[in-house]
mmCIF file of the C-alpha atoms, coordinates in Angstrom:
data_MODEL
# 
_entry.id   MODEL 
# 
loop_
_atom_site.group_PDB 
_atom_site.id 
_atom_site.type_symbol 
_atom_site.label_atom_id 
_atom_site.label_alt_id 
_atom_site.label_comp_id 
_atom_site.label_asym_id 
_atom_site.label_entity_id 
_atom_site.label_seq_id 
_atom_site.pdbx_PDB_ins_code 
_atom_site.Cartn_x 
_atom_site.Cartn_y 
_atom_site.Cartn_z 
_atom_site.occupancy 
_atom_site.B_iso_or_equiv 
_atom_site.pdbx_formal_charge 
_atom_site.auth_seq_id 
_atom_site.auth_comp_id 
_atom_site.auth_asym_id 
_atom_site.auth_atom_id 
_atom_site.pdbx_PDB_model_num 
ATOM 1  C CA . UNK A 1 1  ? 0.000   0.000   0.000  1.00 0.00 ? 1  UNK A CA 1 
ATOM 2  C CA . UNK A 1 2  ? 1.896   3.213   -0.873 1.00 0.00 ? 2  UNK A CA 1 
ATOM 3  C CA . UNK A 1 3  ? 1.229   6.441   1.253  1.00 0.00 ? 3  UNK A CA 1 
ATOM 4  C CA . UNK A 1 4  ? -0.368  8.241   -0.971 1.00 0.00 ? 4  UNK A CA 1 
ATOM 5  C CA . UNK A 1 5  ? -3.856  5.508   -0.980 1.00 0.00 ? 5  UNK A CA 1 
ATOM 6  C CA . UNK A 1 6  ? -6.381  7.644   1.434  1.00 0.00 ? 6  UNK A CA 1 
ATOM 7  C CA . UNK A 1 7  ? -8.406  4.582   1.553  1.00 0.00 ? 7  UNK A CA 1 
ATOM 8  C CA . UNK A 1 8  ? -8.047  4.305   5.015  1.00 0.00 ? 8  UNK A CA 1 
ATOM 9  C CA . UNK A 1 9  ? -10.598 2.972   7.723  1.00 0.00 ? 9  UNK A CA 1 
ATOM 10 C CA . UNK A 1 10 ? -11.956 6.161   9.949  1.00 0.00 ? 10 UNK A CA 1 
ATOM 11 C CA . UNK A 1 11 ? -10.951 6.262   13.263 1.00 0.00 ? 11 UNK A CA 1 
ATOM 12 C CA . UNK A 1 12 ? -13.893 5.710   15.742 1.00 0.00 ? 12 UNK A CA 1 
ATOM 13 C CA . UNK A 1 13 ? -15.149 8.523   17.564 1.00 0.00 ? 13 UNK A CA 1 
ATOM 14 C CA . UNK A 1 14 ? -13.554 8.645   21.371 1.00 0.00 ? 14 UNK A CA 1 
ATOM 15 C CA . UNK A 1 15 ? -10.417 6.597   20.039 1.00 0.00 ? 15 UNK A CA 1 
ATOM 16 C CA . UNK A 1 16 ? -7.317  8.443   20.546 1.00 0.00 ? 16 UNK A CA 1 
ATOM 17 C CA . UNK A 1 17 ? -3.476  8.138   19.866 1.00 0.00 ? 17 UNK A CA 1 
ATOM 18 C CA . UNK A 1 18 ? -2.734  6.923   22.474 1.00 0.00 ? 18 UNK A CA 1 
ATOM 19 C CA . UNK A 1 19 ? -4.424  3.549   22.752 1.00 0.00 ? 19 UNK A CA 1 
ATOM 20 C CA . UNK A 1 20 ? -2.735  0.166   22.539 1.00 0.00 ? 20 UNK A CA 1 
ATOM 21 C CA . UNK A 1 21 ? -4.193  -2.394  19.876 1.00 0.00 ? 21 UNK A CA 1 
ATOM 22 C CA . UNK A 1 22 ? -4.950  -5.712  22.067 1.00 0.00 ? 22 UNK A CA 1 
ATOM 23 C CA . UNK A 1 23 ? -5.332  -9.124  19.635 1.00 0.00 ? 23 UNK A CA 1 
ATOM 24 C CA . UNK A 1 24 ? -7.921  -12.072 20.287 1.00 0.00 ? 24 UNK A CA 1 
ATOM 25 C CA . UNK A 1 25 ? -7.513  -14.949 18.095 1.00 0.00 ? 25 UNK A CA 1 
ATOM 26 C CA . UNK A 1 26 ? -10.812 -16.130 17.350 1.00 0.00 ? 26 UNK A CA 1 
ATOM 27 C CA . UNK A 1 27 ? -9.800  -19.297 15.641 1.00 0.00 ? 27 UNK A CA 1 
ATOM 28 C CA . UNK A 1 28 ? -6.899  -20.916 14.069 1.00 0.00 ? 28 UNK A CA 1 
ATOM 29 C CA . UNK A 1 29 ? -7.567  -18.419 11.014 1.00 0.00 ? 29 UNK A CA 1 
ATOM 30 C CA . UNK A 1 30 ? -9.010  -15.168 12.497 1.00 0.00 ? 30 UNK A CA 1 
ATOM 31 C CA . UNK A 1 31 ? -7.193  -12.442 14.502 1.00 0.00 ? 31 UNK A CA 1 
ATOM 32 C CA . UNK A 1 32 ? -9.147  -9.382  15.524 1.00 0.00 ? 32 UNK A CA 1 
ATOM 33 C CA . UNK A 1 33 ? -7.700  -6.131  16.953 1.00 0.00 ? 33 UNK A CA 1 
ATOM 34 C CA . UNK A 1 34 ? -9.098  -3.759  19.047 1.00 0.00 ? 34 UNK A CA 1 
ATOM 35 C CA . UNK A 1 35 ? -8.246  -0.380  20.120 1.00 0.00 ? 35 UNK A CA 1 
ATOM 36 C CA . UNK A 1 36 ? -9.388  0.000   23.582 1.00 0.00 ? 36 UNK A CA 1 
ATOM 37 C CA . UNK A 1 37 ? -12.577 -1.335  23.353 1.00 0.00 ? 37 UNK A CA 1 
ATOM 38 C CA . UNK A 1 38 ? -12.997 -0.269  19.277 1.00 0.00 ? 38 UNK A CA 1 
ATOM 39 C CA . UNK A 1 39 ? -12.588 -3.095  17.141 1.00 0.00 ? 39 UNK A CA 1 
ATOM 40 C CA . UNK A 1 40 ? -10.127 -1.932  14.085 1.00 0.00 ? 40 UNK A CA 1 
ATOM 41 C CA . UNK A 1 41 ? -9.841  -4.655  12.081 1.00 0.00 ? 41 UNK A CA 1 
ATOM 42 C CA . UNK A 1 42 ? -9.049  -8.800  11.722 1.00 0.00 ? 42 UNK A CA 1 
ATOM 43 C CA . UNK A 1 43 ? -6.424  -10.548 10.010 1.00 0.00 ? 43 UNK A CA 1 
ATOM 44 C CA . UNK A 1 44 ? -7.810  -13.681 8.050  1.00 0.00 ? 44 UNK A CA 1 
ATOM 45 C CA . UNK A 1 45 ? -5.590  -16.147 6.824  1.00 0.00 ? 45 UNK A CA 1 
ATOM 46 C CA . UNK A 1 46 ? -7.158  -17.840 3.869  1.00 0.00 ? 46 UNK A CA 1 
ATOM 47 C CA . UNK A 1 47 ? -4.175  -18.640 1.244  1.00 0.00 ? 47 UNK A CA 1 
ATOM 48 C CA . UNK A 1 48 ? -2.220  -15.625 2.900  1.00 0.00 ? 48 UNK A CA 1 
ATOM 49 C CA . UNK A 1 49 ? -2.683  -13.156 5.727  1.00 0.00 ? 49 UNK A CA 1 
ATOM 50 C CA . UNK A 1 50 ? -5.544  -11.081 4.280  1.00 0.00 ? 50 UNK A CA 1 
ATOM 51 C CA . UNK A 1 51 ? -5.837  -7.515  6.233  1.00 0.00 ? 51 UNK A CA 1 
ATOM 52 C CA . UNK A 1 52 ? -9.155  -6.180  6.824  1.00 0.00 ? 52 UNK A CA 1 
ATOM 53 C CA . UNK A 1 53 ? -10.441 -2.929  7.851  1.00 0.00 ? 53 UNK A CA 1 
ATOM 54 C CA . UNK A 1 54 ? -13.332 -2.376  10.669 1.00 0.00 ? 54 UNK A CA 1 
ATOM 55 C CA . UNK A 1 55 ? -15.889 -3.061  8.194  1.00 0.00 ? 55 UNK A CA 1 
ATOM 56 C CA . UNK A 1 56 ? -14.683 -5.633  6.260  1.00 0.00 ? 56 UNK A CA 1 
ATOM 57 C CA . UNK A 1 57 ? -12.476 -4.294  2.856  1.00 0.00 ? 57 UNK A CA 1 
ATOM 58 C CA . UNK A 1 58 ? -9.112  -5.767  2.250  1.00 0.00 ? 58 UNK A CA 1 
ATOM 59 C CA . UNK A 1 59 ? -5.929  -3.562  2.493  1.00 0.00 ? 59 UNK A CA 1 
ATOM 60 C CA . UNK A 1 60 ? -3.809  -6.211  1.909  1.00 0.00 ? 60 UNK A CA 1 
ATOM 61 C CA . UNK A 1 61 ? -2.186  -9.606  2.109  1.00 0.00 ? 61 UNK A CA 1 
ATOM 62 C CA . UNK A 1 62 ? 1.106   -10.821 3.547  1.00 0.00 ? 62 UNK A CA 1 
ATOM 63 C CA . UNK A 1 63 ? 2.986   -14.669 4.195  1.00 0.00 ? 63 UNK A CA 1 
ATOM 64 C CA . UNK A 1 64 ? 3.558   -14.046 7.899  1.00 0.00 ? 64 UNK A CA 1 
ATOM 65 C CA . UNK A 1 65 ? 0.900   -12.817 10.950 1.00 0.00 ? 65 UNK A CA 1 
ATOM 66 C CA . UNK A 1 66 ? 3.441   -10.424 11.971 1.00 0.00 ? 66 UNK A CA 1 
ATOM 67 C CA . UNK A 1 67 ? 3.262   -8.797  8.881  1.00 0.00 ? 67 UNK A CA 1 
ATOM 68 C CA . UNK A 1 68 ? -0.434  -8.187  8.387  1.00 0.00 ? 68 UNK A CA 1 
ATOM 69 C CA . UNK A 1 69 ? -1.043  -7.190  12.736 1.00 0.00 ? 69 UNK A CA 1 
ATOM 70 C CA . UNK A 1 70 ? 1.613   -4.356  11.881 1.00 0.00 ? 70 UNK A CA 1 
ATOM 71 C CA . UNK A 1 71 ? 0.045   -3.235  8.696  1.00 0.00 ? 71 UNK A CA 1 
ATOM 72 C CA . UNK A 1 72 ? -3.438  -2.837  10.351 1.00 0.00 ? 72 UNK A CA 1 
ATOM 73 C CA . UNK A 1 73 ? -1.879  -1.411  13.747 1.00 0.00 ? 73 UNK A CA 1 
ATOM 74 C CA . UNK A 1 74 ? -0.397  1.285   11.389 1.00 0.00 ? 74 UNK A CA 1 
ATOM 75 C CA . UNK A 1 75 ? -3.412  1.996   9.214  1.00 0.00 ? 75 UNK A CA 1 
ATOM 76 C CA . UNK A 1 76 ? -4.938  2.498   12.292 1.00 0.00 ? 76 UNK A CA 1 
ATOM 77 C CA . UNK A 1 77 ? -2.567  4.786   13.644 1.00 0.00 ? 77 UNK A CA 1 
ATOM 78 C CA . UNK A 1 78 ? -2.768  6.786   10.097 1.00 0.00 ? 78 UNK A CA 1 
ATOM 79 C CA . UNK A 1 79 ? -6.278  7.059   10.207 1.00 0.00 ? 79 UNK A CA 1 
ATOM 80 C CA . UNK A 1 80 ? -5.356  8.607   13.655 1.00 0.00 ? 80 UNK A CA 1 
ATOM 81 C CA . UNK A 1 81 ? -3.317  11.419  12.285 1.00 0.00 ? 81 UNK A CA 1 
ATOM 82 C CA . UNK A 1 82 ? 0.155   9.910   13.112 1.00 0.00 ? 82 UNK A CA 1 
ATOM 83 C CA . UNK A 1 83 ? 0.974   10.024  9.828  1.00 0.00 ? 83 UNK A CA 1 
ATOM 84 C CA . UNK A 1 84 ? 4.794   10.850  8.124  1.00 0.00 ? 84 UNK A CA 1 
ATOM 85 C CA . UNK A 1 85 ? 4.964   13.806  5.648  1.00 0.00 ? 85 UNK A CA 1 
ATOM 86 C CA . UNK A 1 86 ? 4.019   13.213  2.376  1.00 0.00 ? 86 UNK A CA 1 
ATOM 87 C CA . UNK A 1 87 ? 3.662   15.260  -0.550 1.00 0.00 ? 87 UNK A CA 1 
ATOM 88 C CA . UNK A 1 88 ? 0.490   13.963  -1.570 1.00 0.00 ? 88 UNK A CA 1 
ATOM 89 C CA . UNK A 1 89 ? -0.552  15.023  2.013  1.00 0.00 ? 89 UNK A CA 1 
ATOM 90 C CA . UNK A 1 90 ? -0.292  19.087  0.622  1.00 0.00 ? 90 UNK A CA 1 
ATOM 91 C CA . UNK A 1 91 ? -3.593  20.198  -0.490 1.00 0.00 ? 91 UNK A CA 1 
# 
């Protein structure tokens, strides 16, 4: 995903920067993170690690669990406001 892709899942109202994502594996397949006590997203490993927003669209795929938790803990932070500079960023 390259920073320039807004497609980003809104942060939930009352969320804030400075909550820690917490992980419940559901099954042997299905990881879902929450933010406090916001869900953000799963993980769902069908061929790959598939990386799902809070309401369902795919952001992504990776081959390791690591790998997809850290892209959804950032596009969760991003959709915060922690994001880096970025030119497409200057309206």
């Amino acid at each position: 995903m390259s920073s320039s892709q807004l497609n980003v899942p809104p942060a939930p109202t009352g969320l804030s920067l400075h909550e820690s994502t917490s992980w419940t594996a559901l099954d042997g397949e299905l990881w879902e993170a929450h933010a406090g006590p916001f869900h953000i997203g799963t993980v769902v490993f069908t061929h790959r690690y598939e990386v799902r927003g809070w309401s369902g669209e795919v952001f992504g795929d990776h081959t390791s669990l690591e790998s997809a938790k850290a892209q959804l803990e950032a596009l969760a932070r991003w959709s915060l406001g922690e994001r880096p500079w970025s030119p497409d960023a200057i309206a």
